[in-house]
N, C-alpha and C positions, 0 to 999 in steps of 0.2 A: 936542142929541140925547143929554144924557149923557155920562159921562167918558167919554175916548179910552183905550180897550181897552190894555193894555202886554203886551209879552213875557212868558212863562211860558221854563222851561228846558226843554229838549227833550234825549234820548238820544236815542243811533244808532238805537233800533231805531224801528218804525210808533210808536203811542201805542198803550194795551193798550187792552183789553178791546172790546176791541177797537180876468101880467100878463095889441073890436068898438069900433067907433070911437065914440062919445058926441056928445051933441048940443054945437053950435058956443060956445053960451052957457057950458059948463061950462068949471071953469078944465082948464090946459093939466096942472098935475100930477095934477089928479083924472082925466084921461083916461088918463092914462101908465100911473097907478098901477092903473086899472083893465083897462088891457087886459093887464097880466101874467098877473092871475087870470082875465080870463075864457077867454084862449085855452087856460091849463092844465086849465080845467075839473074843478075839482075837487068835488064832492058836497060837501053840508051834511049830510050823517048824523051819529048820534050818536058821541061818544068812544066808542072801542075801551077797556075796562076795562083793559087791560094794557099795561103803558108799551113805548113802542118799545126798539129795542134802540141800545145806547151809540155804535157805530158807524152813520152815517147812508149814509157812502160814501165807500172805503179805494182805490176805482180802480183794484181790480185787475179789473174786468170793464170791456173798452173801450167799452162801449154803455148799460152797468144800474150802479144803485146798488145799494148791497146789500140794498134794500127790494128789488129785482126791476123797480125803474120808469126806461125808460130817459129816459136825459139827453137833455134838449133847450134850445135856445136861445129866448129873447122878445125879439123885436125893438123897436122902435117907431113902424115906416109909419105904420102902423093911425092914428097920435099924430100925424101930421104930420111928421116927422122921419125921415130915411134914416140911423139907425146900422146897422154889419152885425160880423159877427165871425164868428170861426170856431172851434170847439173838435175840438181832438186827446184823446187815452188812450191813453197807453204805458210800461210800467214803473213803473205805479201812480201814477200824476201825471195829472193834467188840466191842459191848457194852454190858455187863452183871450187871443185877442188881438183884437184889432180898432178901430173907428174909432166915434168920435160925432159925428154930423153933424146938430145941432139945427135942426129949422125954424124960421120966424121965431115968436117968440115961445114955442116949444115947447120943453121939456127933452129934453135927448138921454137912451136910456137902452140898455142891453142885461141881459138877467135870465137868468141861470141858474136855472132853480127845480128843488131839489130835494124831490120827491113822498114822501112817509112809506108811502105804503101803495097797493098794486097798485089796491084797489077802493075808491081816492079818500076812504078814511074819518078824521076826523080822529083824529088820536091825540095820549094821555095823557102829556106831559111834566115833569108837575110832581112825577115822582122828582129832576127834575135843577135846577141853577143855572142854566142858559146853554150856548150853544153853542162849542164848541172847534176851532179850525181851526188844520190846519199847512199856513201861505200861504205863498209867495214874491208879495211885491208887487213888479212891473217900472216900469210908469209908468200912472199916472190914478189914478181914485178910485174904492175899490171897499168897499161895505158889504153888512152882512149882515142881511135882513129871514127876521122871522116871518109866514108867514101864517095868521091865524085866522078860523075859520067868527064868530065874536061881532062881528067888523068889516064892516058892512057896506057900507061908503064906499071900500073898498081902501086907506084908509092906513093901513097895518099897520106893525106895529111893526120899528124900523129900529135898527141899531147906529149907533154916527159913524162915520168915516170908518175903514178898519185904517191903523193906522198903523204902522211898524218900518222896520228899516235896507231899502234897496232892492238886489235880487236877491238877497237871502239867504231859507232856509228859516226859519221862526220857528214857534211853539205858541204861537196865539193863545186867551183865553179872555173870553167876552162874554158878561156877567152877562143874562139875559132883563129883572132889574130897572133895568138902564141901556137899556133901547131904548125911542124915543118916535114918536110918531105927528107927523109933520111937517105937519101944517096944520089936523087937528081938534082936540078937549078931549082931552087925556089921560085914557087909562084901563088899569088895570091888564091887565094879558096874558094872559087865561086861555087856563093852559098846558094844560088838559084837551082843548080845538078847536084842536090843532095841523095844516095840513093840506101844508107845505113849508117848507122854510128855502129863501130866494133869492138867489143872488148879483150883485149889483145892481152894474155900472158907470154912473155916470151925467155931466151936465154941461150948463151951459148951454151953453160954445165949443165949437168942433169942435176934435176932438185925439183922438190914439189914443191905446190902453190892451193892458194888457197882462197876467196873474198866471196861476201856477199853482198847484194845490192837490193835497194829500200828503193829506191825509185830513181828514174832517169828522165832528163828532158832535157828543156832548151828553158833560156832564160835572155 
């Protein structure tokens, strides 16, 4: 899925400028991947002419991103699979922890998706390279997808895995041109039908997970 993402340097201060269940035949990732999107629901309308703004969501509001859309969890029942987790907001941090408990043959998954725009429209990001995260990774595997209205099969584009020292704060930065679609033909990422970035724990075993995040955007 593309090189593994490396540390950038971070200062003390913020960073400036701020997935319905599928018929039995299909495979078990193509379900997964489709119910993150459909229970976010998000509209196929046209790009927004105007790029979104640098910050996506800094966490100083416990419930909304700084689009105004608030945060919610995606589970994987729906998939076959009983993952669960739970997220807090406090002192500008988001903390998710929780467990993957894969069905048989099914991927465990949990998704954070964060939404670009209140009335679900996709927006224009191809002012930018990639998206930038200041993570603390604790334990499991947690990656960063794009989703795009041009993807119609839900395998949207995914970062590798983040990787960096564990419990420390870090400035991740992940090129949009290193994330790959995990099971269809590759194709390029048109960043004009942007409609969330998601925060994706996943896994075949069962095993808890854990990270928090300091702020998210685009660079």
């Amino acid at each position: 899925m593309g090189e593994t993402a490396s540390p950038t340097n971070h200062h003390a201060n913020k960073m400036n400028a701020h997935p319905v269940s599928s018929p039995r035949r299909r495979s078990a990732s193509t379900r997964a991947a489709k119910l993150i999107t459909a229970l976010v629901a998000i509209s196929s309308f046209g790009a927004n002419a105007a790029t979104t703004s640098t910050t996506l969501d800094d966490f100083s509001d416990p419930k909304r991103n700084n689009h105004g859309v608030e945060r919610m969890i995606i589970n994987d029942k729906e998939a076959g699979s009983q993952s669960h987790a739970t997220q807090t907001c406090a002192d500008g941090v988001m903390t998710i922890k929780g467990e993957l408990v894969p069905g048989r043959g099914v991927p465990a998954f949990i998704s954070v998706p964060l939404i670009l725009s209140t009335d679900g429209k996709p927006q224009d990001l191809s002012a930018y390279q990639g998206v930038r995260v200041r993570v603390k990774p604790v334990k499991g595997i947690l990656s960063v997808q794009v989703s795009s209205t041009e993807i119609d099969n839900f395998d949207y584009h995914t970062s590798p895995p983040l990787t960096g020292k564990r419990g420390e704060f870090q400035e991740l930065r992940l090129p949009f041109k290193d994330m790959k679609r995990a099971w269809s033909e590759q194709k390029p990422l048109n960043l004009k039908s942007i409609t969330s970035i998601n925060l994706v724990s996943f896994g075949m075993a069962k095993d808890s997970f854990a990270y928090e995040v300091d702020e998210i955007g685009f660079y």
